[in-house]
N, C-alpha and C positions, 0 to 999 in steps of 0.2 A: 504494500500500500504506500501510498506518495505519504512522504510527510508534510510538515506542519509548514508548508512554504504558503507564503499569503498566497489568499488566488481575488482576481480581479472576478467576482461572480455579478453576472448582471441576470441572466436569463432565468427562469426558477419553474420546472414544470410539477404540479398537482397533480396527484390520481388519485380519486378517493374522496369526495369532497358531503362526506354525510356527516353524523352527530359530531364528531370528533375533527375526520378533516378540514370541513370547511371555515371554521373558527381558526385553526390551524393557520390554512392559506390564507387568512384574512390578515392576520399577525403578519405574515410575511410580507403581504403586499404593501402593510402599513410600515414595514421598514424600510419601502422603496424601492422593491426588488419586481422588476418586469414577470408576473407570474403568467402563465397557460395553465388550464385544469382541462381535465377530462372526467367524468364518471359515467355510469352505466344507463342513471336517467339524470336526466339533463335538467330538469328542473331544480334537484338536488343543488346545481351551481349558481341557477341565475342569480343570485342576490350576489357573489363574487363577479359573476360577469356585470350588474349592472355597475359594480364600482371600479370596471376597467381590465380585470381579469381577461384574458383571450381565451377561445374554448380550441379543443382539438379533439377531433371524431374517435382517435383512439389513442392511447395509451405511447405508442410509438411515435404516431403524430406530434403531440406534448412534448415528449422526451428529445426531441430529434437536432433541435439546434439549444437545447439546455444545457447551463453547467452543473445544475444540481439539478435531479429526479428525485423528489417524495413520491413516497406509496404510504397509505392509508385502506386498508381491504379491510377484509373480515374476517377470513380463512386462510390456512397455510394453502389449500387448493388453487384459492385466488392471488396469491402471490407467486406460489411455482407457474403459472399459467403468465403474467404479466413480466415476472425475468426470463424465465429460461426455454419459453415459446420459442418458434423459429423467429416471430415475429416482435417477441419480448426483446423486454429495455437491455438486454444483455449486450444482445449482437444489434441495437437499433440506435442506442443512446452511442451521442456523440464520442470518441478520444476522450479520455481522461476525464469523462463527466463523474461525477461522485451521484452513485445512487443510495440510497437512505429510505430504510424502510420502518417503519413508527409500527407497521401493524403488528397485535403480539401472535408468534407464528412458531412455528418450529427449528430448535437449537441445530439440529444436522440441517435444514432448510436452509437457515440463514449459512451456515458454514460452507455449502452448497455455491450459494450465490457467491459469497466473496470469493473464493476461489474461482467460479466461472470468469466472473466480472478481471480479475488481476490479468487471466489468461489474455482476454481483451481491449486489455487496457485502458477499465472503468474502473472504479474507486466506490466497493459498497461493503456498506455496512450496517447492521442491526439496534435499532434504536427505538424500541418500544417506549411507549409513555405512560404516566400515572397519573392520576390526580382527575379524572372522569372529565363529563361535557363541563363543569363548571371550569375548572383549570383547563381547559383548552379556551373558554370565552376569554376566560380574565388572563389569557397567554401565561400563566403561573405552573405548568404542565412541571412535574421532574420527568429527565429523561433517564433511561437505561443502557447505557451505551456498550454493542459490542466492540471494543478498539479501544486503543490505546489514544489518551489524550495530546499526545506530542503527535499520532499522527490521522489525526483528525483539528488538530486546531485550523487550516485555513478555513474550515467550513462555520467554526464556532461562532461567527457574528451573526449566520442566520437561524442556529439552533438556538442561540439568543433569544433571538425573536418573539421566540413562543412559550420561552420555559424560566423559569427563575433558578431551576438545580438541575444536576449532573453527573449522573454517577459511571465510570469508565471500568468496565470491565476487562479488558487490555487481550480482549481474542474475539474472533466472530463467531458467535451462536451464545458469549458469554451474556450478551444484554439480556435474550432473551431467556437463557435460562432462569434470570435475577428475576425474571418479568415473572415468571412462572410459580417462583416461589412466593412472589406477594402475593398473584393469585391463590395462591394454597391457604395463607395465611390470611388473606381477606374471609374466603368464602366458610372458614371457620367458626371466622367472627360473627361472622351473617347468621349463622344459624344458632350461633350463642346470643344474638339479640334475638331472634325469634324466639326461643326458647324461653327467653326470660320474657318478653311479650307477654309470649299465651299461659304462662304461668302467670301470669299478675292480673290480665286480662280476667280469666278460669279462678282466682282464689278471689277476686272483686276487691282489688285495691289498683288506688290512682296509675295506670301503667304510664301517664305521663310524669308522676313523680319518680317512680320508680328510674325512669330513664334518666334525673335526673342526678339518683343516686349512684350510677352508673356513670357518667361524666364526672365524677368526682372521686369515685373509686377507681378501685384496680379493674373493675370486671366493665368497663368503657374501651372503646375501639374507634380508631376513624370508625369501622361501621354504624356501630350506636349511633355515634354522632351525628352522621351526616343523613344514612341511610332509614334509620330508627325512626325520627319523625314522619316522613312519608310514609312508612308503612304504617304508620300509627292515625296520620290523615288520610287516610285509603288512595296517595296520593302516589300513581305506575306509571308516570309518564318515565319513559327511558333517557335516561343520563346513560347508563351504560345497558345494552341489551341483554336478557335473562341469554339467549341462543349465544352472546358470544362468550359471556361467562362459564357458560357450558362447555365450550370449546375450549377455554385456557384451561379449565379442570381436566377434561380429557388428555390435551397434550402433555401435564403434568403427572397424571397418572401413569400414561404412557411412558414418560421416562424413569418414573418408580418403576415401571418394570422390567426394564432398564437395566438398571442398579439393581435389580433384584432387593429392594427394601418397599414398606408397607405405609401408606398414607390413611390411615383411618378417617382424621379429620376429611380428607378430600374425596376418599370414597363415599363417607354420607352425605356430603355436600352435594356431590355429583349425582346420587341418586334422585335426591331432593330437586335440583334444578332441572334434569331430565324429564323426573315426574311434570313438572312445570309445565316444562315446552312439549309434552304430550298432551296438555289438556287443554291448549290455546294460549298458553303463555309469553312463546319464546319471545313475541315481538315487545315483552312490556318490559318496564325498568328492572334490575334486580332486587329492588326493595320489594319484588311481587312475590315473592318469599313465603314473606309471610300467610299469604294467601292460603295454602298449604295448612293453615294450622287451623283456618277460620271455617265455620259451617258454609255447607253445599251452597247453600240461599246466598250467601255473601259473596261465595265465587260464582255464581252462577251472574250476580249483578254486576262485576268485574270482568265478566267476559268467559269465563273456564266453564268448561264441559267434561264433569269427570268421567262421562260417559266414553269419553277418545280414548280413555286410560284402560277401559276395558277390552275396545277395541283391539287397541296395540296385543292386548297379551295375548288375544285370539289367535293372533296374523301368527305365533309362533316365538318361540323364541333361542339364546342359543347363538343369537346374530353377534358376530364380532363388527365392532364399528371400527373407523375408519383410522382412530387415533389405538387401534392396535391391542384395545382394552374392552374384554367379553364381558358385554353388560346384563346378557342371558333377558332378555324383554322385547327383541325386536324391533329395537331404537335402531337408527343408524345418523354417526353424528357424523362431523366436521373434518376432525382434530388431523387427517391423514395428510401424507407426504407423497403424494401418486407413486413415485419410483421405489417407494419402498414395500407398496403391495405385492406387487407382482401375481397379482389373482384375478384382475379383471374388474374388481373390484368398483362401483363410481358412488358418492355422495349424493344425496337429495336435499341436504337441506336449502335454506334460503342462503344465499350470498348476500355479503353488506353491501348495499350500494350509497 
């Protein structure tokens, strides 16, 4: 990888420009940087394009006279498909462009790519973010960084842009493995607020005090904090989506098994969030969680049909999903690496657009 030489960056392409990117790209254009975006539907950008943003019909198109290429997707699916296509940023993106991928995706994936990209003589590397849609508005995003800080610094004044912190893991696939572990440790938390909900909820004491003796204890989490109240205003709009939650628990699974060592916390969590996105959930916030713990009547008003959940179990089960990890229920998620099936194998879920 190039080192830390300034680079003169003017051109800036977008791909991805939904919950998370387009606030993103906005930050960037706001530091003066000629941006192009692309995404899958188009309306997703107009509010970038009406403040000058340029659009481009595909991903390659964007990439094609940029110095820097963001990616923001959904799926490691969607990312193996937009580098290392015939017609991916690999072989499309300009000499020495640096490509930079924010989505949280697969540690052998992201290693994958920068190795491709070097052969080519592009510049990429894995850089997942944290801090949900609110830290993507207010540009206060932390980043995860796979590489090494001396040799990513020319690119540092437009990672700026959007992020207030930084953390360098100093290999490629290291960001994302970092990314994968907060996941584990978020969605722990998730279900330790829920838990303490419907217990306080179910014993009939204040569950809004209760949270607030949790903010002030040891047993508080960012989850509590941020996530706690919406589910306690019955309040799913998606900051972060339940389906992609889903998918960093599975890729994190998947590499416990891996390492041949056991995630409890993440295997309940995973159950619970699957459950979720089988009953009509996957599109709502992760604070729909708690939904999960509330009478049929409640979710039925919220949108869930537990009725799907019986479905599922009919269709069979036994199905190994995509991220590598036998859920035995006849889910089939996200989490997959295409090259590393080898079976034929294809995903159905939704893509983030």
């Amino acid at each position: 990888m190039r080192k830390g030489t300034p680079l003169q960056i003017r051109k800036i392409a977008f791909i991805g420009t939904g919950i998370m990117g387009a606030p993103i790209a906005g930050h960037i254009m706001d530091a003066g940087y000629d941006v192009t975006v692309h995404n899958r539907t188009r309306e997703k950008a107009e509010a970038l394009l009406a403040r000058g943003a340029h659009w481009a019909d595909s991903p390659a198109e964007a990439a094609a006279d940029a110095d820097v290429v963001f990616t923001m997707l959904g799926y490691p699916t969607d990312v193996e498909d937009v580098y290392l296509a015939t017609d991916g940023l690999i072989r499309t993106a300009k000499k020495g462009a640096w490509l930079i991928d924010l989505t949280t995706s697969s540690p052998e994936l992201a290693r994958d790519i920068h190795d491709a990209a070097e052969v080519e003589d592009r510049h990429a590397f894995d850089c997942p973010v944290t801090g949900g849609e609110q830290g993507a508005i207010d540009g206060t995003l932390t980043l995860i960084v796979g590489a090494a800080e001396k040799d990513v610094e020319g690119v540092l004044p437009v990672l700026e842009s959007f992020s207030s912190r930084r953390f360098y893991f100093d290999q490629p696939g290291g960001g994302q493995t970092a990314k994968l572990c907060n996941q584990v440790s978020l969605v722990s938390c998730m279900v330790g607020y829920a838990d303490a909900l419907a217990l306080a909820q179910q014993s009939g004491i204040d569950p809004e005090l209760m949270l607030e003796v949790l903010a002030n204890g040891t047993g508080g989490s960012g989850a509590s904090r941020t996530l706690a109240p919406k589910s306690l205003a019955g309040d799913y709009k998606p900051g972060f989506l339940v389906e992609h939650l889903r998918k960093d628990v599975a890729l994190a699974l998947r590499r416990s098994e891996d390492l041949d060592i056991t995630l409890p916390g993440a295997e309940t969590a995973f159950t619970l969030l699957d459950m979720l996105c089988q009953i009509g959930g996957s599109r709502m916030g992760t604070q729909a969680l708690t939904l999960l713990y509330q009478e049929e009547e409640t979710c039925k008003a919220a949108g869930l049909d537990w009725s799907l959940l019986d479905q599922g179990e009919d269709e069979g089960d036994g199905h190994e999903c995509s991220c590598g990890h036998d859920h035995g229920d006849g889910h089939e998620c996200c989490g997959g690496h295409h090259h590393d099936h080898g079976d034929g194998h294809e995903c159905h879920c939704h893509h983030h657009e």
